[in-house]
Every structure is written in C-alpha cells, then in structure tokens.
C-alpha angles and dihedrals in degrees: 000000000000130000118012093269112122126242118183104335102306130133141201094223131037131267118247114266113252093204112107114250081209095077098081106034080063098045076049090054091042089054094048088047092044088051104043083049086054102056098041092056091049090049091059096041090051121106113248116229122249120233116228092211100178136347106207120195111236133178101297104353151001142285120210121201130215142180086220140359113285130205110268136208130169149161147166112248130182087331089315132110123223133175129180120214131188100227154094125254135125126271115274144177133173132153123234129181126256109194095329101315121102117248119192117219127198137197119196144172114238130170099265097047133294119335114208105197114188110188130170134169093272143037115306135190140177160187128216139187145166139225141167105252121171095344097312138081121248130191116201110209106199117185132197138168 
C-alpha cells in the first residue's frame, strides 16, 4: 500500500460506511421513551401512603385516626400489644390509665409503616377494629388484662 494508485480495489484509506448513523440515536431514543413510560405507570400503580393524623386517649384504650384506612397488622406478644400499620405519621408516646394502673403507649416509624407498641407491668391484651367515621377512618384500640 504504497502510493495512492489503485490495485485491485484497495484502498489506503477506508470507504465510507453505508450504515446509517441514524439507527442508534433512535434505539437511544426507544430506550428513554420506554423508561419515562415505565416509571409513570409505576407512579400511578403505586399505593399511596396513609397518613396517622392524631392518636386521642379514651377510657380503656386508643383511637387512632387516619385520613384513610391503613393496612393493619397486630398481635399480643409476651402481655404486650403490637400493630402494625402502613402508614406515615410522626413518632409518638403518651401513658393512659387501665383500671387504675398506668399503661405506656408508643408510636414509632419502622420500616414497614408505623409500629404502635402498648406495654404495662403487668400482662396486656387487646382488640382492635376499624371504621370510616366523618370522612376519615378510625381504629379503637380497647385493652384488658
């Protein structure tokens, strides 16, 4: 390859390529669209979060309000009572009193929502349940021994 004469069809520099340059600057394109479609669609199928807006002591228990009803999961454990809601709200922890005797109750952000935790000196147990009331959705939470 020496020179610029031509043998047998070769050349010293390359041909130009006949592949359009056009072909990934419009897979590129594809791939942004598909992405941005994704995560809308995601945006709209996803659960919206409940907000916890006040929890108020009454005579043997609690009511927790919320702006919506909220998953629930609960459970005794060990003389405690625990339930799990899937919800925001801000930490929270107050006492009330259970035939005389003091009860602490806690609210606390977890990673799966919001953990209310009511513990005394001695064994606890408890019922819960949930119902649409003036537009928002309270939970009464009633304890015994």
């Amino acid at each position: 390859m020496h020179g610029s004469r031509h043998e047998d069809d070769e050349h010293s520099t390359l041909e130009p390529d006949p592949r359009s340059k056009a072909w990934p600057r419009v897979l590129f394109s594809l791939a942004i669209v598909g992405l941005m479609v994704g995560l809308m669609i995601g945006r709209l199928t996803a659960p919206e979060e409940h907000v916890l807006e006040r929890v108020e002591v009454v005579q043997d228990g609690l009511d927790l309000w919320f702006d919506d009803e909220p998953r629930l999961r609960g459970e005794n454990v060990d003389g405690t009572l625990a339930l799990l809601f899937q919800a925001e709200g801000k930490a929270q922890q107050g006492q009330l009193r259970l035939q005389g005797k003091p009860v602490g109750w806690r609210v606390r952000k977890s990673e799966e929502g919001l953990l209310l935790t009511v513990v005394a000196a001695r064994p606890l147990h408890g019922e819960w349940a949930g119902a649409k009331e003036a537009g928002r959705w309270r939970v009464q939470v009633r304890l015994h021994e």
